[in-house]
Every structure is written in C-alpha cells, then in structure tokens.
N, C-alpha and C positions, 0 to 999 in steps of 0.2 A: 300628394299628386306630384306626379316629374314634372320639370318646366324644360319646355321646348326649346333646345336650341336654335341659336340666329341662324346658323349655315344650313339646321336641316331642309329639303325643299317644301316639307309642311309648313312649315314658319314661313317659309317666301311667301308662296301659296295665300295666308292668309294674312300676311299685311306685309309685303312688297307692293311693287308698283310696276305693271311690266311695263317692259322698255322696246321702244320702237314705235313704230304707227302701222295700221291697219290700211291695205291698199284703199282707195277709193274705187267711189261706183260701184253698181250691184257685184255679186258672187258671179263665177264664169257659171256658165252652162256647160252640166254636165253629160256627157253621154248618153246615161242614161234619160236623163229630159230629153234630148233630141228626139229618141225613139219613141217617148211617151207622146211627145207632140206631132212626130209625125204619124202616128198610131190614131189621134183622136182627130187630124187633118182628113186623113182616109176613112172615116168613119169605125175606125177598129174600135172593140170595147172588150174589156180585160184584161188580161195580166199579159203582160207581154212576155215573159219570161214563159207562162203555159205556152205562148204561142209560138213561141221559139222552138219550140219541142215539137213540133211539128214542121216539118221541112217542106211540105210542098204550099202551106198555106202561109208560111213564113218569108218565102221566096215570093211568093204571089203578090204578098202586103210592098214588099223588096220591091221587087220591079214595078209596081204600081208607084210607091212615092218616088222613085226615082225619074221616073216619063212626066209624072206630075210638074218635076221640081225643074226639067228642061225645058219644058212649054213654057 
C-alpha cells in the first residue's frame, strides 16, 4: 500500500487542522428562504420555483407581499 504524502491535500484533509475561525451567529438568509417565507406568509403552498413558471400568479403572489410588507 502507497503512503500518503504530507503536502498532498488528502493528507491535509485528514489530519490537519484548518486554520481561521468560523464567523459568529446564525448562517445569513439566503434568497431563496426569503421567498419561501414570504410564500408561506401569504399563505402560498408549493414549489415556488413551479410557481415562478407561471407569470401571472407569480406577479399576483409579487404584488401581494410587497403591499403586505408596506402597511
């Protein structure tokens, strides 16, 4: 059996030690969650990407959470 060199990054991988720190506080919010959440605010149910496919009920869900979000 070959023995792994120190420099390859398989070797790092499994017994280095990475270097640096991990930001604090939760993960950001991504894009996509925004829409899923403001999807399940307006009572939408399903994929939202099927519902993207469709332009007139897409826009509908659109301008609903946006009126929503200024009141």
């Amino acid at each position: 059996m070959a023995r792994m060199r120190e420099g390859k990054g398989v070797h790092r991988v499994l017994v280095g030690k990475p270097k640096g720190k991990r930001p604090l506080g939760r993960p950001r919010r991504r894009w996509e969650d925004n829409i899923m959440m403001d999807l399940q605010e307006e009572g939408g149910s399903g994929d939202w990407m099927e519902l993207a496919q469709d332009r007139d009920r897409w826009w509908a869900l659109v301008n609903t959470a946006m009126n929503f979000r200024v009141q």
